[in-house]
Every structure is written in C-alpha cells, then in structure tokens.
VMD Tcl script that builds the backbone (N, CA, C; Angstrom):
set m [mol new atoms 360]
animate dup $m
set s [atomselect $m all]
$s set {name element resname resid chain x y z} {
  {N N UNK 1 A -50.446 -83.774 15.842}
  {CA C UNK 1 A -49.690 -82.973 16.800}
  {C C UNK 1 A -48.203 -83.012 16.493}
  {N N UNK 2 A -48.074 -84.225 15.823}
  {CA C UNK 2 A -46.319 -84.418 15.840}
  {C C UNK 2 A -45.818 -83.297 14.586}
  {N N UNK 3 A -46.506 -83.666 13.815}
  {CA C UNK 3 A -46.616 -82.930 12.576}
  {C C UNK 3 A -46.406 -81.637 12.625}
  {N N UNK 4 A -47.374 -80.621 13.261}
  {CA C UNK 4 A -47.260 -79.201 14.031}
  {C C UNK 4 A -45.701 -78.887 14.696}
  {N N UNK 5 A -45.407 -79.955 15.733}
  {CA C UNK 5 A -44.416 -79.713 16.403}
  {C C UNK 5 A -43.297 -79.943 15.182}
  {N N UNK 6 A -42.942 -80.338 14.447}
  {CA C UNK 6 A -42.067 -80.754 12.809}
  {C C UNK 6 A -42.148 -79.296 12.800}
  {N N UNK 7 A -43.149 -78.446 11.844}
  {CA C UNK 7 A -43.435 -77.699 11.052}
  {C C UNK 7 A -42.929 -76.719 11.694}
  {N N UNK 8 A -43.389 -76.705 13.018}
  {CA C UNK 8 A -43.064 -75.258 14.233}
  {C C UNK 8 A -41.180 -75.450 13.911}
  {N N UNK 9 A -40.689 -76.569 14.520}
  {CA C UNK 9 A -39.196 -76.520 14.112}
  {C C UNK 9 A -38.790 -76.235 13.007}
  {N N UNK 10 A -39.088 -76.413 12.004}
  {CA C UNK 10 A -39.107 -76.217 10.542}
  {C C UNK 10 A -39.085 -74.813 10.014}
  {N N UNK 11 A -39.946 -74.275 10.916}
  {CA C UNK 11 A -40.391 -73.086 10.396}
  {C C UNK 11 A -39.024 -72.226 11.536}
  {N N UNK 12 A -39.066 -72.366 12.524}
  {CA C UNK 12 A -38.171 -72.065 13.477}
  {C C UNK 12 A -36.855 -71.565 12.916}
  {N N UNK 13 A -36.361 -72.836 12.257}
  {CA C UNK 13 A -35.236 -73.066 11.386}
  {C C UNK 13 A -35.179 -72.270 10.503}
  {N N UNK 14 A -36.142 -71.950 9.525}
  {CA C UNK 14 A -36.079 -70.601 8.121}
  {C C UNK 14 A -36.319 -69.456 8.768}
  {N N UNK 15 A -36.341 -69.036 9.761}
  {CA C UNK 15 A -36.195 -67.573 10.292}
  {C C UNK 15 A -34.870 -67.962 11.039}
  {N N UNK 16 A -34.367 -68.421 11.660}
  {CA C UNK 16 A -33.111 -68.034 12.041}
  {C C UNK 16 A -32.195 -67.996 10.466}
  {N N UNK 17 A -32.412 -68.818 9.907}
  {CA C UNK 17 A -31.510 -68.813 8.040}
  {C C UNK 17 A -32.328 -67.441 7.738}
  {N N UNK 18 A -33.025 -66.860 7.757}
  {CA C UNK 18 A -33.562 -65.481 7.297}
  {C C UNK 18 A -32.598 -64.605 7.964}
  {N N UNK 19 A -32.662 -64.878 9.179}
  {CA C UNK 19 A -31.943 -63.865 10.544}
  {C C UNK 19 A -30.056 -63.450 9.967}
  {N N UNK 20 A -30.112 -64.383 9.800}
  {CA C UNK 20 A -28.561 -64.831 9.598}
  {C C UNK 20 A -27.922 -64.449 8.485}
  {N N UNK 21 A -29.081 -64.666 7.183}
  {CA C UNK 21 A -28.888 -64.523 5.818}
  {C C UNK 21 A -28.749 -62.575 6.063}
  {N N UNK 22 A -29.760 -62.326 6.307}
  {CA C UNK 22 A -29.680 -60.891 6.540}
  {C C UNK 22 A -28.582 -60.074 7.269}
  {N N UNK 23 A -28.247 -60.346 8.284}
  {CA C UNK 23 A -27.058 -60.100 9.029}
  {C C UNK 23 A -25.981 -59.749 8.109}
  {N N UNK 24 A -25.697 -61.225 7.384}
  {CA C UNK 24 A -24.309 -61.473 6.459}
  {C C UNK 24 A -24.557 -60.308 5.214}
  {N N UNK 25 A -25.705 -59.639 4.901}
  {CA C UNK 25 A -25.673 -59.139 3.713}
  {C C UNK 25 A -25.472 -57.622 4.265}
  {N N UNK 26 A -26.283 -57.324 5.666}
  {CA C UNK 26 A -26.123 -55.718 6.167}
  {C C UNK 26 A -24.136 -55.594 6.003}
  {N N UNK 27 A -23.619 -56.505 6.647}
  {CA C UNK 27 A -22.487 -56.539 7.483}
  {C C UNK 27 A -21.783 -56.033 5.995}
  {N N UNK 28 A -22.039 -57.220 4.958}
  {CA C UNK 28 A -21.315 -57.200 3.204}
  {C C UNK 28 A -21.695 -55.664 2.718}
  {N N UNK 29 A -23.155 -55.514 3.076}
  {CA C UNK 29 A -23.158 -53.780 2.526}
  {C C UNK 29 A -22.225 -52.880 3.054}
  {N N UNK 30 A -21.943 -52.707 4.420}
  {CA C UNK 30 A -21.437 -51.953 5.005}
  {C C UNK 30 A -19.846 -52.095 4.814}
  {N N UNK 31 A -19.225 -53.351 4.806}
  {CA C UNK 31 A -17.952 -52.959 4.155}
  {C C UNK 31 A -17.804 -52.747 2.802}
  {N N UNK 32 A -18.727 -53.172 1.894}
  {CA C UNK 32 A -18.435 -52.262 0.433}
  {C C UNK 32 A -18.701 -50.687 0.446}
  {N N UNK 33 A -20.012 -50.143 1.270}
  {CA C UNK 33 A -19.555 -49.003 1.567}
  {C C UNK 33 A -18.693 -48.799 2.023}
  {N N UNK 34 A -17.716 -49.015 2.656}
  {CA C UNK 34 A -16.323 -48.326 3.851}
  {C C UNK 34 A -15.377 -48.450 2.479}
  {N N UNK 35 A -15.390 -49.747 1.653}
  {CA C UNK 35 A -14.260 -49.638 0.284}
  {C C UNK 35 A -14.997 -48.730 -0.312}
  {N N UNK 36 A -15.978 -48.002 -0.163}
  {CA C UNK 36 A -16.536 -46.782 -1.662}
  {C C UNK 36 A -15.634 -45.779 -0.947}
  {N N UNK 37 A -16.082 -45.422 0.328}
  {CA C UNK 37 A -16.014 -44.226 0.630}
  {C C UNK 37 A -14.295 -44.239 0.664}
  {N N UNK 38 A -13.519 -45.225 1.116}
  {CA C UNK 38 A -12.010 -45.087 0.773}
  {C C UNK 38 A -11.604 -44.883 -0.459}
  {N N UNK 39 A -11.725 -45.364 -1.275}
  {CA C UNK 39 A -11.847 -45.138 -2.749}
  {C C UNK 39 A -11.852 -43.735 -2.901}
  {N N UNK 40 A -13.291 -42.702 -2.601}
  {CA C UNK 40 A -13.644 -41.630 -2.925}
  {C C UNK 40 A -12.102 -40.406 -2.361}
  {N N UNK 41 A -12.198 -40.905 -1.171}
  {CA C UNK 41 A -11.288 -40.240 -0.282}
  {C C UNK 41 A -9.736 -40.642 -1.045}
  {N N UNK 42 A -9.556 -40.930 -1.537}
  {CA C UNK 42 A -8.382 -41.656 -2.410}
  {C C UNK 42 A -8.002 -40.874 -3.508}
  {N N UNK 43 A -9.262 -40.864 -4.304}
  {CA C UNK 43 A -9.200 -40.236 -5.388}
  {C C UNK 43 A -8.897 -38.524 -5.209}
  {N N UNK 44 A -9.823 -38.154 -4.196}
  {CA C UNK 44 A -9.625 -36.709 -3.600}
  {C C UNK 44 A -8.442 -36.359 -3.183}
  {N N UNK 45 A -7.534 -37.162 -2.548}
  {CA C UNK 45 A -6.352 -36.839 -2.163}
  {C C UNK 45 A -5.642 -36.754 -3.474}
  {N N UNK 46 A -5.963 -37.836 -4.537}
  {CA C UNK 46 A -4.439 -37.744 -5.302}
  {C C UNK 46 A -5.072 -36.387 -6.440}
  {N N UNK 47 A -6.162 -36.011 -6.591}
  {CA C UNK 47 A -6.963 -34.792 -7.128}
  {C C UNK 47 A -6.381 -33.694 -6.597}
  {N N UNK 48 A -5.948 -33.643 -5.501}
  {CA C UNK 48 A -5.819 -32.888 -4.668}
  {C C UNK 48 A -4.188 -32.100 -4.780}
  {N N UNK 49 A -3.397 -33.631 -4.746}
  {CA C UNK 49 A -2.245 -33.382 -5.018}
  {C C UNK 49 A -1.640 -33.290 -5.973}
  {N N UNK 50 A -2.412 -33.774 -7.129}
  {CA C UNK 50 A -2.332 -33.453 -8.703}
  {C C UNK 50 A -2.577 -31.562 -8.888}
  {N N UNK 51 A -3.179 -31.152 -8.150}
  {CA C UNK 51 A -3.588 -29.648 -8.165}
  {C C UNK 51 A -3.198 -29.027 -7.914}
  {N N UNK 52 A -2.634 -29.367 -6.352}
  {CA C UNK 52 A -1.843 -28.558 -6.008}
  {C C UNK 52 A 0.013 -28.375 -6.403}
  {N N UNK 53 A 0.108 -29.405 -7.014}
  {CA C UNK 53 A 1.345 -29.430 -7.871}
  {C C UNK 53 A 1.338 -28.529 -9.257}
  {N N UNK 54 A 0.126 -29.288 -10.105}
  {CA C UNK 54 A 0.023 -28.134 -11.335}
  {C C UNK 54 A 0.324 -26.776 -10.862}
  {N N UNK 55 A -0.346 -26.327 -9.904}
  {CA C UNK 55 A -0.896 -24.679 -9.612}
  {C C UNK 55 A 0.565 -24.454 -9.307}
  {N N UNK 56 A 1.263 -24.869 -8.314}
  {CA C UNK 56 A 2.515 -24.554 -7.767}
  {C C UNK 56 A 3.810 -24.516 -8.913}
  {N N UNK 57 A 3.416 -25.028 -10.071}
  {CA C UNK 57 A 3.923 -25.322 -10.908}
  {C C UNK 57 A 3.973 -23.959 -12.032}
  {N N UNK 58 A 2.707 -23.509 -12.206}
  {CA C UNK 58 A 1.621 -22.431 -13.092}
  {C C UNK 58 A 2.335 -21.337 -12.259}
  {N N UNK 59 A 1.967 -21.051 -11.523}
  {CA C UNK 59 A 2.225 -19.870 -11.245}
  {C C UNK 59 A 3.242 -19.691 -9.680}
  {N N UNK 60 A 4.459 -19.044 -10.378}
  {CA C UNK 60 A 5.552 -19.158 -9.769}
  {C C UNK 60 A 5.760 -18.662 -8.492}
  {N N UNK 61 A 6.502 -18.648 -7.388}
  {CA C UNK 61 A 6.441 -18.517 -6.123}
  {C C UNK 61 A 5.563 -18.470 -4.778}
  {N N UNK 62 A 4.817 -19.193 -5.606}
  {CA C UNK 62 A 3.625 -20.126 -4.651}
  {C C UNK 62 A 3.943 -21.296 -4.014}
  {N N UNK 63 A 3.947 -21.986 -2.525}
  {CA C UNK 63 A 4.124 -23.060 -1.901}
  {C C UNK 63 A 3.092 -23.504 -2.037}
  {N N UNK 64 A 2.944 -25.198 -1.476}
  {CA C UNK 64 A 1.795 -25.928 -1.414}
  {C C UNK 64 A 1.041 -25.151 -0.667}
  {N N UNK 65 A 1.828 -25.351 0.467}
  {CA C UNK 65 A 0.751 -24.560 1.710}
  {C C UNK 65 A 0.205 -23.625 1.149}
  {N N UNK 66 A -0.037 -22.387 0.468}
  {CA C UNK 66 A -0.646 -21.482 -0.192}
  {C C UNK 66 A -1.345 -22.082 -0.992}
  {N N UNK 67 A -1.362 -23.003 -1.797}
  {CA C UNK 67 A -2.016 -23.454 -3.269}
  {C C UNK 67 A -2.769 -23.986 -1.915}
  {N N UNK 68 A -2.829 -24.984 -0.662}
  {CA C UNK 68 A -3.826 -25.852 0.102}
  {C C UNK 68 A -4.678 -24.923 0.910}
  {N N UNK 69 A -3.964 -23.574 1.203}
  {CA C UNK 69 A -5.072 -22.774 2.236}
  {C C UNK 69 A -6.110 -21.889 1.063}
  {N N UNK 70 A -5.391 -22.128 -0.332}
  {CA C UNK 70 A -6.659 -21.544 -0.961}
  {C C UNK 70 A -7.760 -22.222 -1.443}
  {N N UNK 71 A -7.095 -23.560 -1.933}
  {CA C UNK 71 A -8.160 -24.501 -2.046}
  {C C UNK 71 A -9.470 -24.922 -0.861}
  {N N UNK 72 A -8.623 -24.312 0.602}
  {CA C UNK 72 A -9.195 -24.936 1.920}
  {C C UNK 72 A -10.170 -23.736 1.935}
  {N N UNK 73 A -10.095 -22.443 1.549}
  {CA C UNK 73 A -11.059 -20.950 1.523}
  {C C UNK 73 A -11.939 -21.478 0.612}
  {N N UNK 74 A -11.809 -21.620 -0.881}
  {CA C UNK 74 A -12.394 -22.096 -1.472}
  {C C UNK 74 A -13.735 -23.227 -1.067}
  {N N UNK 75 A -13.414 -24.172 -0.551}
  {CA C UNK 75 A -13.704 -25.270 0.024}
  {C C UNK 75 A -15.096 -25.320 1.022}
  {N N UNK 76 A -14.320 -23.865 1.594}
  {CA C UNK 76 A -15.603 -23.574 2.760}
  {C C UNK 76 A -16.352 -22.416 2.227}
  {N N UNK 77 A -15.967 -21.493 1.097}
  {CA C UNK 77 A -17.424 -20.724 0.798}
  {C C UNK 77 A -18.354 -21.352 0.001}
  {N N UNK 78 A -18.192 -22.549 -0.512}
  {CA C UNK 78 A -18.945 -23.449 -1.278}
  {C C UNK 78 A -20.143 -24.016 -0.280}
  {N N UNK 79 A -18.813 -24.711 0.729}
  {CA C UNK 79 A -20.013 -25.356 1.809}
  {C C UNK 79 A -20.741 -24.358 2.535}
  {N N UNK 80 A -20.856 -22.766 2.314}
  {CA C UNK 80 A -21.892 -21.873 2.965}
  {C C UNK 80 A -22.480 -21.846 1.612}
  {N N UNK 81 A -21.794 -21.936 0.765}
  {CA C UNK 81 A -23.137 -21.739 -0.658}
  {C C UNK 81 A -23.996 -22.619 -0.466}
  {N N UNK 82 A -23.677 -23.805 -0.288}
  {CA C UNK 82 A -24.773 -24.909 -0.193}
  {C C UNK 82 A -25.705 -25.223 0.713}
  {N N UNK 83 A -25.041 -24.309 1.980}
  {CA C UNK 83 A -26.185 -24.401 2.904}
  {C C UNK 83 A -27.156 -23.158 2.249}
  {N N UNK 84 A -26.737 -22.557 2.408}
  {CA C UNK 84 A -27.371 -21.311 1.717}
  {C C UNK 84 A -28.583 -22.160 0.478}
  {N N UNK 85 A -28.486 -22.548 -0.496}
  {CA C UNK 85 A -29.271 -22.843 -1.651}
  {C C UNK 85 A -30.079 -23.894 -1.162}
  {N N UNK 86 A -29.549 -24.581 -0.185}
  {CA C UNK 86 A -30.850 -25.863 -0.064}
  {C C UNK 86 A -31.945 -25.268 0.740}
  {N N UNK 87 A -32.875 -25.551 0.156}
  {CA C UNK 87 A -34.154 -25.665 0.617}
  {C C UNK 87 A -34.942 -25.960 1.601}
  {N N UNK 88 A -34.288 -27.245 1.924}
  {CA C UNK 88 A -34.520 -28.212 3.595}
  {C C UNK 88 A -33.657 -27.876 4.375}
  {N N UNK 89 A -32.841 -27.088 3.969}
  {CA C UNK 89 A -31.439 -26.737 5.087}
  {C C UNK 89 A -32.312 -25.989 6.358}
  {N N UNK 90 A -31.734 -26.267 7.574}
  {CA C UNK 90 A -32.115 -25.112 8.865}
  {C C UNK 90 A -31.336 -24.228 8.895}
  {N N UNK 91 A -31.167 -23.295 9.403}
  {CA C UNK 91 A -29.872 -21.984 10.034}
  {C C UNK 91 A -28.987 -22.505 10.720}
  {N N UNK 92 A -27.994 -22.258 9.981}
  {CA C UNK 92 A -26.817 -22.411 10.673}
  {C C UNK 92 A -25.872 -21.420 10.886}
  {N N UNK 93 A -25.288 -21.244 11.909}
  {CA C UNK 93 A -24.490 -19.761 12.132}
  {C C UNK 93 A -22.881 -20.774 12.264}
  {N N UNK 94 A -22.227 -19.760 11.232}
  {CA C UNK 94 A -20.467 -20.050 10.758}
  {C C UNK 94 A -20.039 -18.834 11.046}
  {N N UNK 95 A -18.794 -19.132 11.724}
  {CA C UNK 95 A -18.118 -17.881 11.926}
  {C C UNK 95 A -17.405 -17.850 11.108}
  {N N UNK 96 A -17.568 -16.780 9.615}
  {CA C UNK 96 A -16.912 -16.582 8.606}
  {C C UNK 96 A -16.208 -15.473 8.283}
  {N N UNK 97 A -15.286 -15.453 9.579}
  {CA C UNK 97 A -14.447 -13.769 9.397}
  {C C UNK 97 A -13.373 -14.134 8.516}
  {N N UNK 98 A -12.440 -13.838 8.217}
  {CA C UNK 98 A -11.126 -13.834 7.658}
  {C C UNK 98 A -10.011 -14.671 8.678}
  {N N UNK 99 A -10.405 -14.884 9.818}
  {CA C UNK 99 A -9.341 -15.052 10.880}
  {C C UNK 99 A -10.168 -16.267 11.609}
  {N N UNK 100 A -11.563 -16.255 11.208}
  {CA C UNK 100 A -12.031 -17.898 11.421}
  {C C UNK 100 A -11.816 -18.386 10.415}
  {N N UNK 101 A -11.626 -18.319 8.946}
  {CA C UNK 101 A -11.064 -19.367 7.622}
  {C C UNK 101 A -9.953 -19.780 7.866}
  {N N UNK 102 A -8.759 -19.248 8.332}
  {CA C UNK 102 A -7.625 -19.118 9.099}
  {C C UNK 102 A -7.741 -20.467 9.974}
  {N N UNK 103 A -8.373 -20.427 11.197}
  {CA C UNK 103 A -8.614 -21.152 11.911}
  {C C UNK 103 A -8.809 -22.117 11.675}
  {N N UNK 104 A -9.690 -22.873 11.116}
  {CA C UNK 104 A -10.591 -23.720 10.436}
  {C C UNK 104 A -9.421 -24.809 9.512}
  {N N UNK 105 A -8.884 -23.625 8.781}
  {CA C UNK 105 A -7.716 -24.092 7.767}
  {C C UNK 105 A -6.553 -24.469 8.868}
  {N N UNK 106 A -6.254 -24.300 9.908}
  {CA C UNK 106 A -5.323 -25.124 10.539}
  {C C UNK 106 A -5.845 -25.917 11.041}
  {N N UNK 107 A -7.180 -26.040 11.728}
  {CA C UNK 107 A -7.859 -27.158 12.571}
  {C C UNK 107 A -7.624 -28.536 11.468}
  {N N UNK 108 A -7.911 -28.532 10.140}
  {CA C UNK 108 A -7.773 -29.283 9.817}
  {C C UNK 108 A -6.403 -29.456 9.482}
  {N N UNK 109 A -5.371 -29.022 9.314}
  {CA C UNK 109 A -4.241 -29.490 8.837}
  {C C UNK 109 A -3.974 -30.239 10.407}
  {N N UNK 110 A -3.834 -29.680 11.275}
  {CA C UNK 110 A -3.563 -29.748 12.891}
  {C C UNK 110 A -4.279 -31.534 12.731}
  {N N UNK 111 A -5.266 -31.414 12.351}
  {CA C UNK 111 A -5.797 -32.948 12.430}
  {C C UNK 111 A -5.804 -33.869 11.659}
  {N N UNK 112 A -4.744 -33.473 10.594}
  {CA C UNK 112 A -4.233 -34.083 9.335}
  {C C UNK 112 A -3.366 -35.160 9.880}
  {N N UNK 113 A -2.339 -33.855 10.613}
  {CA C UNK 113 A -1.299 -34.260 10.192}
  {C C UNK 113 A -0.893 -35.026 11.444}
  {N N UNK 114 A -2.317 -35.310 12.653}
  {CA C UNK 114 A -2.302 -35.708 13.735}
  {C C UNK 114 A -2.341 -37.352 13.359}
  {N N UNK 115 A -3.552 -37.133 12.709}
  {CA C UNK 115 A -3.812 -38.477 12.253}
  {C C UNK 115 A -2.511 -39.204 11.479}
  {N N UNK 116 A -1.815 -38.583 10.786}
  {CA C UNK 116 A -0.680 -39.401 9.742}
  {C C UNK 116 A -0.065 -39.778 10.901}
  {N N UNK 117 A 0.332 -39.069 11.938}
  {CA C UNK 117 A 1.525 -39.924 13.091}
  {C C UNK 117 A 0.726 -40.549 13.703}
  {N N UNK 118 A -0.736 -40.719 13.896}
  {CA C UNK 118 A -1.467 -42.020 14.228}
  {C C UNK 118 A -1.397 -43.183 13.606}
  {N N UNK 119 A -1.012 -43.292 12.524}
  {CA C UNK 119 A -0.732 -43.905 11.669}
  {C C UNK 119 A 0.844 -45.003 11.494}
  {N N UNK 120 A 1.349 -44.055 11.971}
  {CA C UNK 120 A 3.340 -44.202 11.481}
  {C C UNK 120 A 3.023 -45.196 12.653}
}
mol reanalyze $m
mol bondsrecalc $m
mol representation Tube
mol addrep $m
C-alpha cells in the first residue's frame, strides 16, 4: 500500500513537470513567433521605404504620398485577386469603387499615423 501511495506521488509529480514543461515551451513558441512576425513587419517597412524612395527618385515630380497611395491601390487589387483565386475562399463583398480605395488608403494612414503618436 505504501508503495502505491510513493508511486501515485511520483507519478503525480511527472505530470505536473509535464504540465509545466509544456507551458514554458507554448509561452517560448509564442514569443519567437511575435520576434518572426516583427522581423517580417520590419523588413516590409524598410522594403517599403527603400521603394518608395527609388520610385520618387525615378520618376520626377512624384511625392511619397503618391508613390504610398499607389503602392496602397496596388496592395488591395492583389488582395481581391487572391480572394478571387482561392478555392476554399467564401464570398466576400469589397467595396471597390475608386472613392472606396481612397478611403481605405486613408483608414490606414489615419491608423498609422495614430499608432506612431501612441508610441511617442
């Protein structure tokens, strides 16, 4: 009986070290993902601003803002291409007038540039 009651603790003991061990490794995955995805987002920005400098550079009397709202048009007929081509995709309805790309393209600057003074 004593023996049992040992083993039961024993055993008790390697599932909480299982419990624990596991925990520490979800927690370790999840911040090396958060450093990937900063990373990615990193690289995109300075891609970004590498581009929009060349272009502004290339071809003369163009501002950023122009070289960024075309990249930002760009940006979003891709992401309807892609809904469009996948396979598993459901329907999705985008309001894709000329004056919703517009929109869209300030929503995000609007929340760009919200976030940077969240920041400061």
């Amino acid at each position: 009986a004593q023996r049992l009651q040992l083993a039961s603790v024993y055993k008790g003991e390697a599932e909480k070290i299982l419990l624990v061990k596991k925990a520490e490794a979800e927690a370790e995955a999840k911040h090396l993902s958060g450093v990937g995805i900063a990373r990615q987002r990193q690289a995109i920005t300075d891609g970004l601003r590498e581009n929009i400098l060349n272009f502004s550079h290339s071809v003369s009397g163009t501002s950023a803002k122009e070289v960024m709202d075309l990249i930002m048009v760009t940006q979003y007929f891709d992401t309807i291409k892609e809904l469009g081509d996948g396979s598993k995709n459901t329907t999705v309805f985008i309001p894709h007038g000329p004056g919703h790309v517009r929109d869209i393209s300030e929503q995000i600057r609007n929340g760009m540039m919200e976030a940077s003074c969240s920041n400061v």
